[in-house]
Steps between C-alpha positions, in 0.01 A plus 500: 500500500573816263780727572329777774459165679793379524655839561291511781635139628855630420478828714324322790791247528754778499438801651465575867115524626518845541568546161269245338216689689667805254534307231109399555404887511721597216304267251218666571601874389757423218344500155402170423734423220616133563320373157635773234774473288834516693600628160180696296691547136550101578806540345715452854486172786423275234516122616590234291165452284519844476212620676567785763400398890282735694613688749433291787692216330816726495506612868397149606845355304725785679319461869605121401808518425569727782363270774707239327847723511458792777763290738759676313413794684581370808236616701231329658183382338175615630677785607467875372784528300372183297116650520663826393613299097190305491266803503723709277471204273089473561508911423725560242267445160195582722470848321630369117165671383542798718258639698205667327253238420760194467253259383399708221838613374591345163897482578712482811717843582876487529469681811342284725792459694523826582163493584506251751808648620324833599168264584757331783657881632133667485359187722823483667298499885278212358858293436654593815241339687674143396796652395786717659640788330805333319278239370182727383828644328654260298151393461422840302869435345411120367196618356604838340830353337341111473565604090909542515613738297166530322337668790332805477664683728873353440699775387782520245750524726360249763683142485363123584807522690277742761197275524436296809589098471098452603426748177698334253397134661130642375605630178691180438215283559272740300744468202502111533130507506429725243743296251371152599806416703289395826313196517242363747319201589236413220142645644383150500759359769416710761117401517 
């Protein structure tokens, strides 16, 4: 089972059916990215043999580790608020080589989560079909800002300190990814 697989497994066991039907939909107009670099210099996410995962690979070990820790939000899984981290997590590197021809573009952009910040507000009736206004929020919020202080559209004024808990529980987990601080069960295992 590669990676799209088993995000596909992942996301069926934890969002609500509502939103897996999304999810489903979703796959099918984001640029199909899941087997480029999650780094193209290949200078970042290295592992430890050194080669640099895709970028299926990297959203598969942050959906996993969030299924395996999103009780410390208190809230109830299968429920929006959880489907609500899951898909920011499924979205957030979905435009790393922008928008204009993705598959053809040599190197990811720095603004991609700006991009799929304003992707989330322009589709923003599409999301509140599964979502409620709050959520389709701090949806647009995870995504946008999924970077820390390295975001695009972070200011020099603006602080962590303003970022939503479900934002910086993103970025964290995209920081432990990206410096081979997650770990999931060897591929083999789970067939």
């Amino acid at each position: 089972m590669d990676f799209k697989e088993r995000i596909d497994v992942l996301m069926k066991e934890n969002l609500t059916e509502k939103s897996y039907k999304f999810y489903e939909s979703l796959k099918l107009i984001i640029p199909p990215i899941w087997d480029r670099y999650s780094s193209s210099s290949l200078r970042y996410h290295k592992k430890e043999d050194g080669r640099v995962p895709n970028i299926a690979e990297h959203t598969y070990e942050m959906l996993y580790a969030c299924s395996k820790i999103i009780r410390l939000f208190e809230f109830e899984l299968k429920s929006k608020n959880s489907d609500v981290l899951f898909l920011s997590i499924f979205l957030h590197d979905s435009f790393k080589y922008g928008i204009e021809n993705p598959l053809e573009r040599r190197h990811t952009t720095s603004k991609h989560d700006q991009i799929i910040g304003n992707t989330i507000l322009s589709n923003r009736k599409k999301f509140l079909e599964i979502l409620n206004e709050e959520q389709v929020n701090k949806l647009e919020n995870i995504t946008r800002y999924h970077s820390g202080k390295w975001s695009t559209d972070f200011g020099n004024t603006d602080s962590l300190k303003n970022l939503s808990i479900e934002t910086l529980f993103v970025h964290f987990l995209d920081m432990l990814s990206s410096n081979n601080c997650l770990k999931i069960p060897d591929i083999e295992e789970s067939k």
